[in-house]
Structure formats: C-alpha cells, structure tokens
C-alpha positions as CSV (number, residue, x, y, z in Angstrom):
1,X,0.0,0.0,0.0
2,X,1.0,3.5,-1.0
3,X,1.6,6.1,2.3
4,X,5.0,4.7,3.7
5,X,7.4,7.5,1.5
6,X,4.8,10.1,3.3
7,X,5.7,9.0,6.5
8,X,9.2,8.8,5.8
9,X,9.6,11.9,4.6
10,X,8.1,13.5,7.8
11,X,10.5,11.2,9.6
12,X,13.2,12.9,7.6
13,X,11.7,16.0,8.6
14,X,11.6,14.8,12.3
15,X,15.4,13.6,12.2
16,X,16.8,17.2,10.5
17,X,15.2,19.5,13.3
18,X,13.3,18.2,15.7
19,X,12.4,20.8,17.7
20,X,10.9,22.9,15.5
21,X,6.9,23.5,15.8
22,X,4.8,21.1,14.0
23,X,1.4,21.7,15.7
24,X,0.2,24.6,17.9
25,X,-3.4,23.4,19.0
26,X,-4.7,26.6,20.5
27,X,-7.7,25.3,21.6
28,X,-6.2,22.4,24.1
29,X,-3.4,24.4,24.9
30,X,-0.6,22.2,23.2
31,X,2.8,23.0,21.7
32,X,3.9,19.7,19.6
33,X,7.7,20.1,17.8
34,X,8.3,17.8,15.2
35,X,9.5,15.4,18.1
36,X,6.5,15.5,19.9
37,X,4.3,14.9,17.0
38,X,6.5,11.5,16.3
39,X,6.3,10.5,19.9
40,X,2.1,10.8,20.0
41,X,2.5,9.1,16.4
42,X,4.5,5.7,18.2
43,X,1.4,6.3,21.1
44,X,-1.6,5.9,18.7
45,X,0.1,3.4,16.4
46,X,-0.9,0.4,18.2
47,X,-4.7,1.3,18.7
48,X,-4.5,2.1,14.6
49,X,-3.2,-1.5,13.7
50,X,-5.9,-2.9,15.7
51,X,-8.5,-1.2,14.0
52,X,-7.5,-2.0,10.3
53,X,-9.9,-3.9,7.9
54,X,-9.2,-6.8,5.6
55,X,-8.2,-4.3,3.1
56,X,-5.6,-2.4,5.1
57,X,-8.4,0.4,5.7
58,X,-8.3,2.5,8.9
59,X,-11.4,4.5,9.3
60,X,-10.9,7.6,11.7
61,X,-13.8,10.8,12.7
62,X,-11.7,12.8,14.9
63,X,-11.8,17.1,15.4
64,X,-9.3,18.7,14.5
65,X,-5.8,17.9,16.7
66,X,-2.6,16.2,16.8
67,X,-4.8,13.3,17.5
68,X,-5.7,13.4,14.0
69,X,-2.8,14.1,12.0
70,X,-0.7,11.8,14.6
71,X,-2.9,8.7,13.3
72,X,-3.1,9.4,9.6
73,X,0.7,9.3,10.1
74,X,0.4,6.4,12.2
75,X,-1.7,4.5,9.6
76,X,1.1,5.6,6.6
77,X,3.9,4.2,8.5
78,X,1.9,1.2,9.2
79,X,1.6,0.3,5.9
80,X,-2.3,1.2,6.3
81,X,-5.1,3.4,4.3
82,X,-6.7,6.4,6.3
83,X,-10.1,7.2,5.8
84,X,-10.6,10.9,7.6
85,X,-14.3,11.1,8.2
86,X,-16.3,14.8,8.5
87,X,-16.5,15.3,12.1
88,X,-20.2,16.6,11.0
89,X,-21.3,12.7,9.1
90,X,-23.9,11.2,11.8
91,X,-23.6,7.6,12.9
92,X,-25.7,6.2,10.4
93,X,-24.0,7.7,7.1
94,X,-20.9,6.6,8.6
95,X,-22.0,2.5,8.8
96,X,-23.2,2.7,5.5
97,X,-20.1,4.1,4.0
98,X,-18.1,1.4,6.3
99,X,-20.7,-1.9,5.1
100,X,-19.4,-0.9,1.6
101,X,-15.5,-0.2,2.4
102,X,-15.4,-3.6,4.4
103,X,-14.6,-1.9,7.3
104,X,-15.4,-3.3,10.9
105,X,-14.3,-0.6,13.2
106,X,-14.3,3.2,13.3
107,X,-12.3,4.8,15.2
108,X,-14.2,8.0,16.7
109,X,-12.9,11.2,19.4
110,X,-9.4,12.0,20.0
111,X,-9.7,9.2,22.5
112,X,-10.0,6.8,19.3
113,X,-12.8,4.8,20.8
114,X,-13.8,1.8,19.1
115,X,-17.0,1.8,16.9
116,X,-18.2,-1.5,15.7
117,X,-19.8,-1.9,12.2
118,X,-22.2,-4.9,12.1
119,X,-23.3,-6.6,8.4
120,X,-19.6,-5.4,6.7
121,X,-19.6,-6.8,2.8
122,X,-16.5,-8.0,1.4
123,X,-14.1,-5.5,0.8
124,X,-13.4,-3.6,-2.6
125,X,-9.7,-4.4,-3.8
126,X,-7.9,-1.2,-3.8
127,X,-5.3,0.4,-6.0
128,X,-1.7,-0.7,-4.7
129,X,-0.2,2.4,-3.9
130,X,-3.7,3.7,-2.5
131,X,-2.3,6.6,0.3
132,X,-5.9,7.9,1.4
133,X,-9.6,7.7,0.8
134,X,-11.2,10.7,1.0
135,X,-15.0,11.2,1.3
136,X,-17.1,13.0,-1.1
137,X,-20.8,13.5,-2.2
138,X,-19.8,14.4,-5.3
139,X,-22.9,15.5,-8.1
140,X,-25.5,12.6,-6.5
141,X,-25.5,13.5,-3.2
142,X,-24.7,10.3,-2.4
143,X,-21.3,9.9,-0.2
144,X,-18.5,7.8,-1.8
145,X,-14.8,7.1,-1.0
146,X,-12.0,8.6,-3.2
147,X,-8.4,6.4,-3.6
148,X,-6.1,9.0,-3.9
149,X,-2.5,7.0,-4.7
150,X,0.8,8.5,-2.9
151,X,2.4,10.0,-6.0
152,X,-1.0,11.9,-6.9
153,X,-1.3,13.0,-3.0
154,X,2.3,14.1,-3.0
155,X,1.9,15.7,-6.7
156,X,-1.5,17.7,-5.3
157,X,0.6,19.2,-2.6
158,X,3.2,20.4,-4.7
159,X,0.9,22.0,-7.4
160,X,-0.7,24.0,-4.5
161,X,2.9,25.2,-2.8
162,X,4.0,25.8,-6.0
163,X,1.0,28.1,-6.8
164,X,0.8,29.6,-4.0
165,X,4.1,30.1,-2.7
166,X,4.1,28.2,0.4
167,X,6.7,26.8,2.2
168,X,8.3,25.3,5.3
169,X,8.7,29.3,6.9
170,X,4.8,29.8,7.1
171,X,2.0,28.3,9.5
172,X,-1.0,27.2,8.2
173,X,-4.3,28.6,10.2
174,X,-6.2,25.6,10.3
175,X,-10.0,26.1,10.9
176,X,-11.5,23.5,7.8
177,X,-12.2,20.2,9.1
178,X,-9.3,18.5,8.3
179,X,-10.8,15.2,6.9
180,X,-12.0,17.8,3.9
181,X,-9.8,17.2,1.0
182,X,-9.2,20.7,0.8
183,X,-7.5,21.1,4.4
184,X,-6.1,17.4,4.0
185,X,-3.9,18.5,1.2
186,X,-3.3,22.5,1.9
187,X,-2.4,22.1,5.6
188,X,-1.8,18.0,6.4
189,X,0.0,17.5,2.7
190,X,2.0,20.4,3.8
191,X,3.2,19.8,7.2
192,X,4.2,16.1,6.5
193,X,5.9,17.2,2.8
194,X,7.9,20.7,3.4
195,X,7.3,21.0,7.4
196,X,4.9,23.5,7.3
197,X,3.3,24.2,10.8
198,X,0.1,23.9,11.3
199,X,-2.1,26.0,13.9
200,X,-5.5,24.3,14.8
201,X,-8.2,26.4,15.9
202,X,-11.9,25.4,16.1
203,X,-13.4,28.1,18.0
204,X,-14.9,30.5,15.2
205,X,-15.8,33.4,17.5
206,X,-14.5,36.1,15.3
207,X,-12.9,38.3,18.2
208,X,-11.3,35.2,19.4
209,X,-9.8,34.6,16.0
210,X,-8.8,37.7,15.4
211,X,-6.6,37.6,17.7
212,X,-5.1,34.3,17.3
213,X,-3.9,35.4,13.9
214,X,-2.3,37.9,15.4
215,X,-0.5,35.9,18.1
216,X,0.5,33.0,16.6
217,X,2.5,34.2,13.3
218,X,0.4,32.7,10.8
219,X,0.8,33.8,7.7
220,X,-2.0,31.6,5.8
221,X,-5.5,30.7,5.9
222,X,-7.0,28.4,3.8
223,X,-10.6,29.5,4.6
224,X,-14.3,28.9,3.2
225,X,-16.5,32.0,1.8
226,X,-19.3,31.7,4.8
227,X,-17.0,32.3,7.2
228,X,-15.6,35.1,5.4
229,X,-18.5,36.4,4.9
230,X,-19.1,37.0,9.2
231,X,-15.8,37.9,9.5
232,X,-16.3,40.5,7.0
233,X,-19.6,41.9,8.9
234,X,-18.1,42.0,11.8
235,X,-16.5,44.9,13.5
236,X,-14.5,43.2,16.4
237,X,-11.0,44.1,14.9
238,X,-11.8,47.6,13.4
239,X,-9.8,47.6,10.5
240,X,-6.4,46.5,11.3
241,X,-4.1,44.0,9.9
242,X,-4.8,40.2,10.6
243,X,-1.1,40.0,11.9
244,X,1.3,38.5,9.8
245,X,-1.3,36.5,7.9
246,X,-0.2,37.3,4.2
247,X,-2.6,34.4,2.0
248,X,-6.2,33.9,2.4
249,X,-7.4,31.2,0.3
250,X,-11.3,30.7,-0.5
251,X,-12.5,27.3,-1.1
252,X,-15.2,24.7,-0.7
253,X,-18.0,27.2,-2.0
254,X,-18.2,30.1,-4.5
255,X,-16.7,33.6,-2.9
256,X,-19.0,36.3,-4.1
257,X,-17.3,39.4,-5.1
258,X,-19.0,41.8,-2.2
259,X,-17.5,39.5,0.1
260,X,-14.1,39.3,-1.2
261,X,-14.0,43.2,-1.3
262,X,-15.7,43.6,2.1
263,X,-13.2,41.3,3.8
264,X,-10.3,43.7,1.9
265,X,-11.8,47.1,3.0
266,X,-12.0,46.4,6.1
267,X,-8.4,43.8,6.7
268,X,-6.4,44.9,4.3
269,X,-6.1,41.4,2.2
270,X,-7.9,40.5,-0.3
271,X,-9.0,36.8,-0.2
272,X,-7.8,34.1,-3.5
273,X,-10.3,32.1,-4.8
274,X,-9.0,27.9,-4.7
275,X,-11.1,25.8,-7.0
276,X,-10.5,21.7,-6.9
277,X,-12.1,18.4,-6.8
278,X,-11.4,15.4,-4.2
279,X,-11.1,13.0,-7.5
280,X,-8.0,15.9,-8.5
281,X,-6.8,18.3,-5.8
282,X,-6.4,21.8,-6.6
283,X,-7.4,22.7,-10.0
284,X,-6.8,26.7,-10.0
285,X,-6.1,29.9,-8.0
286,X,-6.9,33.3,-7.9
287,X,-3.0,34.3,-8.7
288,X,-2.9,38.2,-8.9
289,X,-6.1,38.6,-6.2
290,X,-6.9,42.1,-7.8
291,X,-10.3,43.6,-6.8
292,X,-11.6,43.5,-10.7
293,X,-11.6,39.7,-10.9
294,X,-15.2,39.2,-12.2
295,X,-18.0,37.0,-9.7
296,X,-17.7,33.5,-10.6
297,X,-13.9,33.6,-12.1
298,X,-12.0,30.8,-9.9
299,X,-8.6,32.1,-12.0
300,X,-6.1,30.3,-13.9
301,X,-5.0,27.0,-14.0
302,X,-2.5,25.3,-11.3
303,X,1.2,24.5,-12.2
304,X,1.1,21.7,-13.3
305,X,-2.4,21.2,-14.4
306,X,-4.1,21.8,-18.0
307,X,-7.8,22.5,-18.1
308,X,-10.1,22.3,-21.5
309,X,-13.6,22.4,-22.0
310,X,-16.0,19.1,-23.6
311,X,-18.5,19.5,-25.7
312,X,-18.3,23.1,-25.8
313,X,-21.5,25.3,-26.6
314,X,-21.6,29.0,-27.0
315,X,-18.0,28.6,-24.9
316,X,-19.2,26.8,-22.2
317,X,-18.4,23.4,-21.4
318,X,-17.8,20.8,-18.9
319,X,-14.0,20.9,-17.5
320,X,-11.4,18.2,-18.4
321,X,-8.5,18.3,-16.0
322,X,-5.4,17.0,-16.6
323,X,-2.9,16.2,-13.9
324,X,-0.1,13.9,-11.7
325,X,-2.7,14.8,-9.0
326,X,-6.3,13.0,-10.4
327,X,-6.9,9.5,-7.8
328,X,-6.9,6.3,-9.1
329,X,-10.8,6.0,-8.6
330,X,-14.3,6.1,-6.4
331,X,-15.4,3.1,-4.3
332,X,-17.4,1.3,-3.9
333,X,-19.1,2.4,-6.7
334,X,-16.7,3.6,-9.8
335,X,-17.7,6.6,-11.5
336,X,-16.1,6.0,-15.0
337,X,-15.0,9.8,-15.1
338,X,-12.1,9.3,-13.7
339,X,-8.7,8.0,-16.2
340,X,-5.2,8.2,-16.0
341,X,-4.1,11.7,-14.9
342,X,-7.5,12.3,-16.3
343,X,-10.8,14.0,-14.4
344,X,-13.7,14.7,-16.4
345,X,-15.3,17.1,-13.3
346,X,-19.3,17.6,-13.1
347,X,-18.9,21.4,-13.7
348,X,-19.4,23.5,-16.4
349,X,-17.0,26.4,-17.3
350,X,-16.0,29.1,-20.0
351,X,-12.6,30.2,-20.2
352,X,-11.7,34.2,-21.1
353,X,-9.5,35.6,-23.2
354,X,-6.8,35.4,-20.1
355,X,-6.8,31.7,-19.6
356,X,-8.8,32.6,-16.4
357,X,-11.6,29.6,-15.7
358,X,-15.1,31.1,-14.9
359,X,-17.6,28.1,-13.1
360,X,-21.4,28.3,-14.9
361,X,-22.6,25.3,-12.3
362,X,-22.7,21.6,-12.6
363,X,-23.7,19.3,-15.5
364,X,-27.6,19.0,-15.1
365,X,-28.0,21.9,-13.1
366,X,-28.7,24.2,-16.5
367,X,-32.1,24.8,-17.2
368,X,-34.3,25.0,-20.5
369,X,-36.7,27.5,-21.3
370,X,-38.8,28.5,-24.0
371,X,-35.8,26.9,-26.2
372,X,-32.6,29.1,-24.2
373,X,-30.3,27.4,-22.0
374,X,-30.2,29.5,-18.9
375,X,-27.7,28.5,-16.0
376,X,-29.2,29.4,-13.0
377,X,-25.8,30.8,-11.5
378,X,-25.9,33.7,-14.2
379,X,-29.0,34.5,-12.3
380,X,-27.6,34.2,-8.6
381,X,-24.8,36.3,-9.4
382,X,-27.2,38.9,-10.3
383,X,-29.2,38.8,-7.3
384,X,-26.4,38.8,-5.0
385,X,-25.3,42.3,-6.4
386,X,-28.5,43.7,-5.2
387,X,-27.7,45.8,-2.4
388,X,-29.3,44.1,1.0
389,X,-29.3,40.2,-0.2
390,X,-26.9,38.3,1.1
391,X,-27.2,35.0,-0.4
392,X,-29.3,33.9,-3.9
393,X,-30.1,29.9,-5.1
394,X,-32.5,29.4,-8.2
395,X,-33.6,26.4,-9.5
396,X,-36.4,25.3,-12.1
397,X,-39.8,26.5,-11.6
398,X,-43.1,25.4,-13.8
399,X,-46.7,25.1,-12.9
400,X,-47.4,23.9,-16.7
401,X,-45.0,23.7,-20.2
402,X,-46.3,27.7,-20.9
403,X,-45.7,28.7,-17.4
404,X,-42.2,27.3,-17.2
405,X,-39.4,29.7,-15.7
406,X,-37.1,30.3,-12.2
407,X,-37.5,30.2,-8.9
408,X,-35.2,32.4,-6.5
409,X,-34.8,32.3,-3.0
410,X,-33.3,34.7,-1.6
411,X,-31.9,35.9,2.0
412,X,-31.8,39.4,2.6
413,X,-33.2,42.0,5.3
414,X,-36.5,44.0,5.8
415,X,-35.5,46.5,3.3
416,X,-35.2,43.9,-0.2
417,X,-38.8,43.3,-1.3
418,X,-40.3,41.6,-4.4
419,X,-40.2,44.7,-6.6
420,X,-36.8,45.2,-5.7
421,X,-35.5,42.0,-7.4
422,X,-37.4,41.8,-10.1
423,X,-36.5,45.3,-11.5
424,X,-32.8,44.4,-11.1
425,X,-33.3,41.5,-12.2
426,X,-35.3,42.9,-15.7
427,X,-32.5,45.6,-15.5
428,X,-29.5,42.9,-15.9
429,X,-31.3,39.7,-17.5
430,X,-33.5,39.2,-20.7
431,X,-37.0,38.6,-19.6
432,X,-36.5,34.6,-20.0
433,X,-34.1,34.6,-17.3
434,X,-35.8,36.7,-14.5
435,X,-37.3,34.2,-12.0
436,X,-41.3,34.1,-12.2
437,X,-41.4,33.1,-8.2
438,X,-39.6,34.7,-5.4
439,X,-39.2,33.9,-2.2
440,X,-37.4,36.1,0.7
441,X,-36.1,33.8,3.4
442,X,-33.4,35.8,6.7
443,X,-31.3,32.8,5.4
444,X,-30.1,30.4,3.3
445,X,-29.6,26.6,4.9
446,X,-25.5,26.2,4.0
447,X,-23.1,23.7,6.1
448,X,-19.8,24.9,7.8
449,X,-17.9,25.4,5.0
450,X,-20.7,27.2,3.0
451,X,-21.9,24.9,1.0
452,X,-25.9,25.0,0.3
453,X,-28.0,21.9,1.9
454,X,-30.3,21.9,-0.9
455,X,-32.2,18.9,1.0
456,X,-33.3,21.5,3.9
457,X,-33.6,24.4,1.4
C-alpha cells in the first residue's frame, strides 16, 4: 500500500530539526515540535493496527488535533489506508459508507474509541499504492470514498505550494475540518511534505480569532467564503491588519465578489479564490487577487495542471483536468470519469480571453426554457449584487409547459422586497431569465464550510 514514503519523509523532517513547531493546538493548549508529533505518532500506532480492515483500511472521525494528524501518520507508516471522516457525518451515514468499504471498526474522538460496524460486505480491492480515501458526495448527493495514490497526493501538494508560494517558513491557520480534502492537502500535505506548521483552531468566535492570527504568526489561511462572509460583517478588529497573515485562500464554495472586497476594506487582504475536486486536488487559484476579478472567475490553472472544456456550446463546457494529482478512482461504486491523470469534473465552465476559468454550475444543473439554455448561477450572481441580499439559489420552476421559468430564493433584510428583485433582475437579464417566483427567506440553509444543503432548502 501507498503512504509509507509520506511518512518517511516526515521522519526525515523529524530527524533534520526536531524541535521545530509542527502543531500549535490553540484550543487544548498544546505546543507539539516535530519530536512530539513522532512520539504521539508511536502512542496511537498500536490502537490504529488494531483497527484496520481486511483491506488495510483504517477509518478515523476525529476534530481537529494532533490526535488526527498523529494517526493518519500512524496509519502511513503502518503500511495502512486512512479514511478521515467529516466530524459533521452522523452515525448512520458513517455505517453505511463502512458496510461498503469492508470496514469493521471506526475509530471515533481524540480518544479513538472503538465503533463496531455490524453486516460489513466484502471488501473492494484497492489500487496498490492507494495513500488515502477521501469522502465525497460528489454531483449525487450520495457519499462515496476517493483512492487517492501517494504519487498523486504528493503531486497535489506540490501544485498548490508551487501556486501559491508556500513553504516550510509559514504556519498554516487551520479552521476547515481536516478530513476535507481541501484542508487534508493545503495544511496535512503540507506539514508532513515541506514541514509547514500547522495552527489548529476550532473556535470560530471572530474576536477570538482575530486575535489568534495575530498571536500566533500565521501567515495563511486556507478558509471557506461563509465564514468570510461574518468575519467581513463584523466589526470586532476595526480595520487592522490580521497580523502577519499574508494568503487567504477561498474554497469549498463560490466567494462572491461583495465579500471578497468587504473582507479587503475592512483587513487589508484581499481573499484568492482555490477551486479543486477530491477526484483531483487543486485545479486553480486566484494568482494576482486584484479587486476587478469578475464574480464566478475561480482564476487560472494550477502549475502543473491543464484545463479544457467538452462538448463546448456557445463557450461553455464541462471541465477536463489534466494532472499527476487526479486518484486512481471512487469506491465502492466507480464513476467512470475518472482515467489516468485524467478528471472529467461535473462542472461547467468558460474560459476568457486570459486563460482565467469562470464556473457556470454543474452538469444537469442548466435549465431549458422556451428553447434558451439559462444556468441558474448567471441569475444568482445577479441577485447577490442587489444591495441588502446576502445570499441567492435558483432552481427550475413550472406550474405547466407555458408557465415554465425560475425560482429564486433569496436571503436578505427588511429592506429587499419583491419589486426590488425583479427590477434588477429585468434591468441585468433578458425577460426569460428573471425568475417568475420569489421567495425572501433571513437565510439560506449552508453547512460549515458554506456549501448549500439543498435537501433543507
């Protein structure tokens, strides 16, 4: 199994300088150097071996801590597979996603206590050099494990230092679950490949991280737009500096433009949009952060990576990646998208004159009417410009064929009212693509990292 060189190369790490910081957990008060870290790794590594399946699996839903990243190391130098579970995934997803991994125990808590799975199948047969499964939902909704081999792990991380300019001199602010694939690779890929501290915070009282990015010498933050979007409401830190935080990355969700500027006005950095995929890694950045980079532009492609557009109407089209960081596939159910160094992603995209990638939604998502092709995030973009909303989704409306149209539903204050949004709306968008219902809601149902739960919406 795939994982070992991973943990060998933080053990080089460990040898070269081990008392430099490897994780400053701010919230239970713990300094680990790269020594400590390798002495809790040698303390977990016994309850990880233990809890392995037939296929070498190790299924672990812990918060954010060395805990964590002490037994995904554990389970790499033990010849094992992690599988980082979403701290936020309820009991009953989590059997169901273990029945079809073949895995009999779960490992839950920073105590790693011991969850038995009852009614396990057999197990898939994984890729050989298999490093991680990571979980996604993917277009279905449905939740599904992603084999990401060592070589496309360690190729992921790379493309995003590389990008972005990270090294072994900065500290990572960590407040994305770290089982995301997002945080996995920015801040776990990081520290274990170049050294790069990470500082784990999971308190997400504004004043309270204000002032941890001030005292702790971070200098990134790889972030998600709803928080963002507090921080930049809030007026706990007036308008000074977040310390000597330097990067703030945007991922997980789109980043609308009004927050991205508010967030500048009032800190002084403007926030980079990040796109990727689980099935890929990073796919592109927001390189020169400048305050004209249109709503819905995710920048241009990662070193490294090549993007084009299939089947390609009017310009848009659904994004090809290629890459040394795509997986080796999905189990237990493949999805037959995913090739060598190949990722044929569920989104649709244009790309502009600058090589810059600009996200139109997903495959299925565009609607038809009256004959036009109308994606519905043209639409949201326009509503969220409307001074007072603070959040847009629209989706296909019809009460009959001749009535057919879109239905927004939007959150916004006392002062947006129906009138409101549908002169903007007629103002920016033919008449085909202003939405015949409208609803006003204080809020939008999104999860922690700002992603919309269309089943509660």
């Amino acid at each position: 199994m795939g994982g070992e060189a991973l943990a060998a190369r933080f053990e080089e790490l460990h040898r070269a300088a081990p008392e430099t910081l490897a994780v400053l957990d701010v919230d239970g008060g713990r300094t680990l150097t790269r020594e400590g870290l390798a002495r809790l790794v040698d303390s977990v590594a016994g309850a990880v071996r233990a809890a392995a399946s037939p296929a070498r699996v190790v299924a672990v839903q812990a918060p954010n801590g060395p805990e964590l990243i002490a037994m995904v190391l554990a389970a790499w130098r033990e010849g094992l597979v992690p599988l980082p579970i979403d701290r936020e995934r309820g009991v009953g997803e989590i059997e169901a996603l273990a029945r079809g991994l073949g895995i009999e125990t779960v490992l839950r808590g920073a105590t790693m206590e011991r969850h038995r799975v009852e009614g396990v199948s057999t197990p898939p047969d994984l890729p050989p050099d298999v490093a991680v499964l990571k979980l996604t939902s993917g277009s279905t909704g449905e939740p599904r494990a992603v084999a990401v081999g060592e070589d496309a792990l360690a190729s992921g991380v790379s493309q995003i230092c590389s990008t972005m300019g990270i090294g072994p001199d900065d500290r990572n602010l960590t407040t994305v679950p770290l089982a995301h694939s997002y945080a996995f690779d920015n801040i776990l890929g990081t520290l274990v490949t170049l050294g790069t501290p990470a500082v784990l915070v999971t308190d997400l009282v504004p004043r309270r991280l204000f002032s941890v990015t001030r005292g702790t010498g971070v200098t990134v933050w790889p972030a998600v737009p709803l928080l963002l979007d507090v921080l930049s409401r809030s007026g706990a830190a007036g308008e000074a500096p977040l310390g000597s935080l330097r990067l703030v990355i945007s991922a997980g969700a789109p980043l609308a433009a009004a927050t991205r500027e508010r967030f500048a006005k009032r800190f002084h950095l403007r926030p980079r949009t990040f796109y990727g995929a689980t099935e890929c890694g990073g796919i592109a950045f927001d390189r020169e952060g400048t305050a004209d980079v249109p709503e819905g532009c995710v920048g241009r492609p990662l070193d490294g990576v090549s993007i084009e557009l299939v089947d390609a109407e009017d310009g848009v089209g659904r994004i090809h990646v290629a890459s040394a960081s795509v997986a080796a596939g999905t189990f237990p159910v493949a999805t037959g998208e995913i090739g060598p160094g190949s990722l044929l992603a569920s989104d649709l995209g244009r790309l502009d004159g600058e090589g810059r990638l600009h996200l139109l939604g997903r495959v299925g998502e565009f609607v038809k009417i009256h004959g036009h092709k109308v994606h519905p995030i043209e639409v949201e973009r326009v509503l969220r410009a409307i001074p007072g909303v603070r959040d847009a989704v629209v989706v296909p409306w019809a009460r009959s064929r001749a009535s057919e149209g879109l239905r927004a539903v939007v959150a916004a204050g006392d002062e947006v009212d129906r009138a409101t949004i549908v002169r903007a709306c007629e103002r920016a968008l033919p008449s085909y693509k202003v939405p015949r219902s409208i609803e006003i809601r204080p809020e939008l149902p999104r999860n922690e990292r700002g992603k919309l739960e269309r089943s509660r919406l």
